[in-house]
N, C-alpha and C positions, 0 to 999 in steps of 0.2 A: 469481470466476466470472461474476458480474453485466455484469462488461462485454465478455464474449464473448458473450455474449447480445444486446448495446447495439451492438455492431463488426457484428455480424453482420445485425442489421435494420438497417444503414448500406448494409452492402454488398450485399444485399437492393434496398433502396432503389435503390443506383446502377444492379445491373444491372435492374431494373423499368424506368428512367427510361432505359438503353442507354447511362448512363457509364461510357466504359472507364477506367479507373483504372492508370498503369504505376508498377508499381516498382521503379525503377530500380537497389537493394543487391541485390534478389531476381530481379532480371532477367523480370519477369512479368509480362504483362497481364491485368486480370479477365477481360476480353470476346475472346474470338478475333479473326481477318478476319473473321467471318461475323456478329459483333456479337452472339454467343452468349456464354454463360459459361463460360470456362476451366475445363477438369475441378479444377485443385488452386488453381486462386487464390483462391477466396470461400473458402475451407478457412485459406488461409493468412495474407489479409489480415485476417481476426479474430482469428489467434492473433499478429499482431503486437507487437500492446499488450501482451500477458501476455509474450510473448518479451522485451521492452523492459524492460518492469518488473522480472523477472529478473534482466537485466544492468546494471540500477543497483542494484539490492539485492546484488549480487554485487561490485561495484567500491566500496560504504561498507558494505563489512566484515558 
């Protein structure tokens, strides 16, 4: 749980600084046109890594 904590003062970080961030599998930017923050992207760019880590503990068994 520690590093949704660690993803999320990242993505904090980016949209502080007005870096938008696109992700390309998820088809989503953090910061809108307006260089605001996406309603579900800082939500969903934290839960990344835990998503990830998931599916490699799922593919070795």
């Amino acid at each position: 749980m520690h590093y949704i904590y660690s993803e999320m003062e990242t993505v904090k970080r980016l949209i502080d600084n007005k870096v938008n961030l696109y992700l390309q599998k998820e088809k989503m930017t953090l910061l809108d046109d307006n260089s605001k923050p996406s309603i579900f992207a800082p939500m969903s760019v934290a839960f990344i890594p835990a998503e990830n880590e998931d599916e490699q503990g799922q593919h070795n068994g």
